[in-house]
C-alpha positions in Angstrom: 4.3 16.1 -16.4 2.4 19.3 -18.6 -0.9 18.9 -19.7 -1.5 21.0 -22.8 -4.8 22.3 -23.8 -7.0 20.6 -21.3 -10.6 21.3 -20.4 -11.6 21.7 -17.0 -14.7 20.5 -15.7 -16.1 24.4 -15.4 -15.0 24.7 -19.5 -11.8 26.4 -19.4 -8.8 25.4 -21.5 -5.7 25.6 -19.2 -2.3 23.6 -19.3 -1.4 22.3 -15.8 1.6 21.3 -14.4 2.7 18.5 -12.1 5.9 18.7 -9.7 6.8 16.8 -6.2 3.5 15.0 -6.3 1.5 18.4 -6.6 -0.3 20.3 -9.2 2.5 23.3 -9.8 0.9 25.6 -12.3 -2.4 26.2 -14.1 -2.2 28.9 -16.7 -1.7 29.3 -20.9 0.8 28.5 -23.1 3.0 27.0 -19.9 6.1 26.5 -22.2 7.3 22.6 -21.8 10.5 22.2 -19.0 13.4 19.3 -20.6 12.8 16.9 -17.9 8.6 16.6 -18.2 6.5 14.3 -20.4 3.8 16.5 -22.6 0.5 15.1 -22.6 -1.6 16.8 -25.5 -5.2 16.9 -23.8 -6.9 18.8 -26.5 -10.9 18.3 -26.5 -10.5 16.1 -23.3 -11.1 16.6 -20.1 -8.9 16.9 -17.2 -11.2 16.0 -13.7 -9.4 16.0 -10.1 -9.6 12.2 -9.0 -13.0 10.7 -7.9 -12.8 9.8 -3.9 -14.9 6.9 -3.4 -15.8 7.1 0.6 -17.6 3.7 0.5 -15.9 0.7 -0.4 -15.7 -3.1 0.8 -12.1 -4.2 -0.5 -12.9 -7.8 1.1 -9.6 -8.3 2.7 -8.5 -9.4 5.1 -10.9 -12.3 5.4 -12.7 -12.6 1.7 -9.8 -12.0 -1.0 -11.2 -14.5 -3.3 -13.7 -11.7 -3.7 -11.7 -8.9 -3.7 -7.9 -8.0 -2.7 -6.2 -4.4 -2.1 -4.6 -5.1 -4.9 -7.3 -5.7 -7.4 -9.6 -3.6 -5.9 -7.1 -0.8 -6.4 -7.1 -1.7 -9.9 -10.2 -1.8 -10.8 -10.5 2.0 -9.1 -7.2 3.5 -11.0 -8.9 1.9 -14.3 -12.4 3.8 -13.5 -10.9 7.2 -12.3 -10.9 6.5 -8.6 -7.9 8.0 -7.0 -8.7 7.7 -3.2 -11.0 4.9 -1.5 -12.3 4.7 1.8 -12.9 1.0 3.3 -15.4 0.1 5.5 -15.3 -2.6 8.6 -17.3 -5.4 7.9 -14.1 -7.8 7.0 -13.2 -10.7 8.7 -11.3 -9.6 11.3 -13.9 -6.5 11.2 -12.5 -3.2 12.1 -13.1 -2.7 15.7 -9.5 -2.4 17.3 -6.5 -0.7 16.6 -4.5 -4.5 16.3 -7.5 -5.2 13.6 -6.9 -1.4 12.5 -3.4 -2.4 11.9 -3.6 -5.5 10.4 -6.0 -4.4 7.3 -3.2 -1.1 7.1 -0.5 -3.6 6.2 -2.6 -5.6 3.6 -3.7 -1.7 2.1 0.2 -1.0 1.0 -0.6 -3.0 -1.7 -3.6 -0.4 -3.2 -2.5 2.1 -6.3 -4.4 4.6 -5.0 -4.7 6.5 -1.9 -6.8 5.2 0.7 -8.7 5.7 3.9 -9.9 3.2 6.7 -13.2 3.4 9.0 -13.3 1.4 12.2 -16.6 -0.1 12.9 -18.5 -0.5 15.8 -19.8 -4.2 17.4 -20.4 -5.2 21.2 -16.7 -6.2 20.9 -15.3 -2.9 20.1 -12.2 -1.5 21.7 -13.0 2.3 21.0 -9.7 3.6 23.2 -7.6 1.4 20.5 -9.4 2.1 17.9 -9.3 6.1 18.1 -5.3 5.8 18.6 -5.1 5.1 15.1 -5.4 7.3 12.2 -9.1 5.9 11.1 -10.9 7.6 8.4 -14.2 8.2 9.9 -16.3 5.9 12.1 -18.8 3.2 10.3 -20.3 2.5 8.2 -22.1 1.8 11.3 -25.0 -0.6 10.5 -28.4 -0.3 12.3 -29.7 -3.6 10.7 -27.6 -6.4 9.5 -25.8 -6.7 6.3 -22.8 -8.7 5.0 -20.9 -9.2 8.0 -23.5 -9.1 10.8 -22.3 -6.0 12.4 -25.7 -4.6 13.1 -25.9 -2.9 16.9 -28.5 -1.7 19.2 -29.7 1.4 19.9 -28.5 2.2 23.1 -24.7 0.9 21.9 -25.0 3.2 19.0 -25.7 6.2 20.9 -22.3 5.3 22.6 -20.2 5.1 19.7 -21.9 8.3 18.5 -21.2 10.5 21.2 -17.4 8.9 21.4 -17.1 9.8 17.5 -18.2 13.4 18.4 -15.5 13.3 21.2 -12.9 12.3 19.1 -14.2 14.7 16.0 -14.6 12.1 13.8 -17.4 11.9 10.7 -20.2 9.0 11.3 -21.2 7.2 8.5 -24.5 5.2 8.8 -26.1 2.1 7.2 -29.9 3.5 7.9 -32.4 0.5 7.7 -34.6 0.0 11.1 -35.4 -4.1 10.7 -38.2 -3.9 12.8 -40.0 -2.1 10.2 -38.8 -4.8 7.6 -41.8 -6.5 6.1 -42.0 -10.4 7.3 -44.8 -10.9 5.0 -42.1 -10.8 1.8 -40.4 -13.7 3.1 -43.1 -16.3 2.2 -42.0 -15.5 -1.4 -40.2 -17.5 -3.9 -36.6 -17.7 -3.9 -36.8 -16.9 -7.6 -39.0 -14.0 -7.2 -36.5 -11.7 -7.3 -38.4 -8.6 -6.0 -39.1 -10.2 -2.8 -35.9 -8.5 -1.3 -37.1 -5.2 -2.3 -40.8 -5.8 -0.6 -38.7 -7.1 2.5 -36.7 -4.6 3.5 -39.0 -1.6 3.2 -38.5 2.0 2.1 -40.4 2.9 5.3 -37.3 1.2 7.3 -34.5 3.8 5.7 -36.9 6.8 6.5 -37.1 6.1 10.3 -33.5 5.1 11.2 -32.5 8.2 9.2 -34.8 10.2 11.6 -33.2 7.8 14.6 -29.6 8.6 13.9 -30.0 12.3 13.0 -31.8 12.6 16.2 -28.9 11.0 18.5 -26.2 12.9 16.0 -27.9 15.8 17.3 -28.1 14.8 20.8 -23.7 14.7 21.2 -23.2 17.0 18.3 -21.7 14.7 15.8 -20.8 14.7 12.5 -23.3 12.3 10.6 -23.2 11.1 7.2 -26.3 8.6 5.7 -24.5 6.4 3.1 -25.9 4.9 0.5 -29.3 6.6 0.9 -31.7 4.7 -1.3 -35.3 7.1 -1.2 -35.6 10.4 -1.8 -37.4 10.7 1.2 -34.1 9.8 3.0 -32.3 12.1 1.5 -34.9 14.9 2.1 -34.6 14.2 6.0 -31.1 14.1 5.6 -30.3 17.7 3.5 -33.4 19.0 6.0 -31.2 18.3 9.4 -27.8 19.6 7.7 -26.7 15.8 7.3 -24.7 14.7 4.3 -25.6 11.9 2.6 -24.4 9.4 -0.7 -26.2 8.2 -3.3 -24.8 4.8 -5.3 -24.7 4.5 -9.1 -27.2 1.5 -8.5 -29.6 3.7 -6.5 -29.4 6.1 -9.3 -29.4 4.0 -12.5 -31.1 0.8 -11.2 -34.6 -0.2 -9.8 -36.7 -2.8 -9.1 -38.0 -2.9 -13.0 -34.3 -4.7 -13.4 -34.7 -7.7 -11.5 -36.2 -9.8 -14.5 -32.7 -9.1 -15.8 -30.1 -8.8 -12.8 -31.9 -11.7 -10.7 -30.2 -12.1 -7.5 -27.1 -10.1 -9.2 -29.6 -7.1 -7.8 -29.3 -7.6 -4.0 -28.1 -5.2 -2.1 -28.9 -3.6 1.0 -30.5 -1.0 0.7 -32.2 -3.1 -1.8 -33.5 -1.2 -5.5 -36.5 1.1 -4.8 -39.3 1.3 -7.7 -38.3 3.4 -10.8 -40.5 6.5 -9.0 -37.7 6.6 -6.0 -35.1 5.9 -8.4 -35.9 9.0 -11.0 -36.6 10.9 -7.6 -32.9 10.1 -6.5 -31.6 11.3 -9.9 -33.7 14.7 -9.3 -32.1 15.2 -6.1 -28.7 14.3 -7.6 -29.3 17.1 -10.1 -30.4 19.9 -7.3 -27.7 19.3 -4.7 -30.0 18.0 -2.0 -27.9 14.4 -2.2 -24.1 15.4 -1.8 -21.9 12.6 -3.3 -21.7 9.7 -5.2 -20.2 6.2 -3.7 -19.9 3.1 -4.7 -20.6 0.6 -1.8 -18.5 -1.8 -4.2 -19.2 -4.7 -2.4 -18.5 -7.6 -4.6 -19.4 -11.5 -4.2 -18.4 -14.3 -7.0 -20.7 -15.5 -9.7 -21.0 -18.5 -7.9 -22.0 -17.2 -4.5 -24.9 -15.0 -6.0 -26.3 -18.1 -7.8 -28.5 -18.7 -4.8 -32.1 -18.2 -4.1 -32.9 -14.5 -3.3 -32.9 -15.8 0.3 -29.5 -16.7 0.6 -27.7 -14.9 -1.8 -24.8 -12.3 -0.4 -25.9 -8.4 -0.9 -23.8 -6.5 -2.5 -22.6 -5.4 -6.1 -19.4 -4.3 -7.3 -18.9 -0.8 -8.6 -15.7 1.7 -8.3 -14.8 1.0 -11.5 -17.9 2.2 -13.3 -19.3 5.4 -11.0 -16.9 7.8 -12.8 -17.9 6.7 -16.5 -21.3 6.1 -16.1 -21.6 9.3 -14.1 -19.7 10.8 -17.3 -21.8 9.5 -19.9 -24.9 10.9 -18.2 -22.9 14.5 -18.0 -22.0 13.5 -22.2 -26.0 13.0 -22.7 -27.0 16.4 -21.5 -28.4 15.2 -17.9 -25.6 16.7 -15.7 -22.8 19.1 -16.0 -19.1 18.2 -15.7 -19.0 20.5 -13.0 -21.9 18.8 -11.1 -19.6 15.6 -11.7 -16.6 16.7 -10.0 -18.8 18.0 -7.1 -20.0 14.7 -6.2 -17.0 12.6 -6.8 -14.3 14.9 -5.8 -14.6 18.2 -4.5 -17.6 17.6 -2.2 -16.5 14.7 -0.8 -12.9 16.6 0.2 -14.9 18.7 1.9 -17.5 16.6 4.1 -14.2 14.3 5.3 -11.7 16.8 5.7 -9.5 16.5 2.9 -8.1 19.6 1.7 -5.3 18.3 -0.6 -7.8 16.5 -2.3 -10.7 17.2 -4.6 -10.2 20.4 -7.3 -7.8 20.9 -9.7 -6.2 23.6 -8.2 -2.4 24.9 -7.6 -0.9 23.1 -4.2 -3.7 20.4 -4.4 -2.1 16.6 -4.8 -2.2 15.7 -8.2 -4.9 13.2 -8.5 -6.2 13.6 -11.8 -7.9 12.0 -14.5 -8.3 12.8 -18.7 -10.5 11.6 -20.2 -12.2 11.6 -23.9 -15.9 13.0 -23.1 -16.8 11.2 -26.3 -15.3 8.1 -26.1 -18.5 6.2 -25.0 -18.1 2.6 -24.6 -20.0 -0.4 -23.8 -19.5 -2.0 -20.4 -18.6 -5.4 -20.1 -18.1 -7.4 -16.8 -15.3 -8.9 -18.4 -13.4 -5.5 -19.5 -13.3 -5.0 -15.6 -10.4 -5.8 -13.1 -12.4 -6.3 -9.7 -11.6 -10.1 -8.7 -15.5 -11.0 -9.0 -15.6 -10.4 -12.9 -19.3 -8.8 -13.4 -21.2 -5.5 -13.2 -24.5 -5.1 -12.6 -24.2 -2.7 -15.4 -23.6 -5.1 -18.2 -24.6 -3.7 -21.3 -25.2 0.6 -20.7 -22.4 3.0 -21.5 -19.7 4.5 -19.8 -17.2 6.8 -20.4 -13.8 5.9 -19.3 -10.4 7.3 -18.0 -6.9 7.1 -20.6 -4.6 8.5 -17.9 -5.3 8.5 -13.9 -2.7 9.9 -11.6 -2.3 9.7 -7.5 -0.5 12.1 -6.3 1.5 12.9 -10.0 2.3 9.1 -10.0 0.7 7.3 -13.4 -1.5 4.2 -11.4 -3.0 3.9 -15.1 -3.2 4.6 -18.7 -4.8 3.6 -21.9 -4.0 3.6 -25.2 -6.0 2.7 -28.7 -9.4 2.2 -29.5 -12.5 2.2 -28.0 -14.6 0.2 -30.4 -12.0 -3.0 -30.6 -11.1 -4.4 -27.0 -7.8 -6.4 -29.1 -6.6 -2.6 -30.1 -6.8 -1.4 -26.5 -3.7 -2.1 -24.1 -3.8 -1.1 -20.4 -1.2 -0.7 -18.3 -0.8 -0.1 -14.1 1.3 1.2 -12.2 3.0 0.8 -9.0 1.4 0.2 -5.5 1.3 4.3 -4.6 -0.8 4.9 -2.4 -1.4 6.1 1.2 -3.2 6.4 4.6 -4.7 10.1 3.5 -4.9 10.0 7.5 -1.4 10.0 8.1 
């Protein structure tokens, strides 16, 4: 394939080729070969393939919310070229049979794909290190969907045995004993409750906790889906990486009157102070990447009181083109975008292949139309749960994304009529990035 006349996200106009599953060339005027398919990318923009190191793909164990295969989907349709899938499934990721057995299921995905292995009291850590796992966690330090959260002591272990092995740590930071009991005398339809329960104070301190025993063995740690900016801070302060989700950036607790239990998520929303002050850091580097935490539940599983109702909210489909139209309003820069999806998250995990345009790099890319703004609709979406907590804002979204110089999908017509727009997938291509 020979893109023609396509921007890059630091404002060049370049034509790049793609041979053997790499990008070949990136010059001008690159004169068109007999065998390759010309795509004519004037005034669009050609961005390397988002990697979206936090996902929850559901399976095995949950596939009537979410499947490798729709999953993949729905990340091929929103610019995702590379997920990484966390443990909390059913068998959770703890072993290397459990290891195994979600690897077979993941040959279904489109696009490439990682796997962490988790840590419980049941782990098997000598099994689980003999296979090619992405990075160790999330590990969770209070309980979310699954129940996988550990003690201390056990997650000093698994910490030092990551460092061992060289392997990244990724952290779910909430300390519960600094949740606040007091919330849970609320309503089940006050929707803010969850919020008010599990405190901003409670991200602060198990930040400090697990930077302090990353320090201890040396390791590698990574705060996902930091939800304060004072998390962050401690984080960027101690040389930690840390993620930032497009619900922690575009969402807050002012939403709940419309998201109702829709909005619960661990970390839950912060107010629209921490939110703005997420975005801030976003904008000066201090927060590194964007993921998702797609975690999606059915309709009819989040129609529960804010008590019971399962956290989580889907996402990979929307980070790249919401991220995009905030870049097409002025707030970021394209190359800021890249950074955070791509090229920074390459680097913090170790993927070298991955993450720029650039000549020998696989060629996972994305074009897109930096003015085709569209609304989104939880219905336009191909994640098996069917809704967004996004319903309504703007996004701007891919025509053409490639894995590895393989089309996973592409779309054609307009924007404004969803009847004149046809989609099409491709094959299951992707692969263990580990392997």
């Amino acid at each position: 394939m020979l893109f023609q006349n396509a921007t890059l996200a630091d404002d060049r106009t370049r034509d790049v080729r793609i041979e053997d599953e790499r990008i070949a060339e990136i010059d001008t005027d690159l004169s068109p070969e007999a065998d390759e398919r010309v795509v004519d990318a004037t005034d669009k923009l050609l961005l390397p393939g988002a990697i979206d190191a936090h996902v929850h793909f559901r399976q095995p164990g949950y596939e009537h919310k979410e499947t490798w295969a729709s999953g993949s989907k729905s990340a091929a349709a929103g610019g995702v070229t590379t997920v990484v899938d966390q443990p909390n499934t059913s068998p959770p990721t703890v072993s290397g049979e459990a290891f195994d057995e979600k690897a077979d299921y993941a040959r279904e995905s489109l696009v490439d794909w990682g796997i962490n292995g988790g840590v419980t009291a049941e782990w098997d850590p000598d099994s689980l290190f003999s296979k090619p796992v992405f990075a160790l966690g999330e590990v969770f330090l209070a309980d979310s969907t699954g129940n996988m959260g550990i003690e201390a002591d056990l997650f000093a272990d698994a910490v030092a045995r990551a460092a061992e092995e060289d392997v990244v740590v990724t952290v779910h930071a909430e300390d519960a004993t600094l949740f606040d009991d007091s919330a849970k005398s609320r309503a089940g339809d006050d929707y803010d409750a969850w919020s008010a329960y599990r405190a901003p104070e409670a991200e602060a301190a198990a930040v400090e906790r697990a930077l302090e025993v990353g320090g201890d063995s040396a390791a590698q740690i990574h705060i996902a889906h930091t939800s304060t900016p004072e998390g962050a801070d401690l984080a960027h302060d101690a040389g930690a990486s840390c993620e930032v989700t497009p619900h922690h950036l575009f969402l807050s607790r002012d939403d709940y009157d419309e998201l109702e239990t829709k909005g619960r998520m661990n970390p839950p929303l912060r107010s629209e102070e921490r939110r703005a002050g997420m975005l801030e850091r976003l904008l000066d580097g201090t927060i590194d990447i964007v993921a998702t935490d797609h975690a999606p539940h059915t309709v009819e599983e989040k129609d529960a009181s804010i008590w019971d109702a399962p956290s989580g909210v889907p996402g990979v489909e929307t980070m790249l083109p919401l991220l995009l139209e905030t870049a097409r309003a002025g707030t970021l820069s394209y190359e800021r975008v890249r950074d955070v999806t791509a090229a920074n998250v390459a680097e913090i995990f170790d993927l070298p292949q991955k993450g720029r345009v650039e000549v020998g790099n696989d060629a996972d890319l994305v074009l897109v139309d930096p003015e085709a703004s569209r609304e989104i609709r939880g219905e336009d979406l191909h994640s098996n749960c069917g809704w967004t907590p996004f319903e309504g804002r703007r996004g701007v979204f891919p025509e053409l994304t490639l894995v590895r110089g393989s089309v996973v999908y592409e779309r054609s017509g307009e924007e404004t009529e969803q009847a004149e727009r046809t989609e099409q997938f491709g094959d299951a291509a992707g692969q263990n990035v580990r392997e």
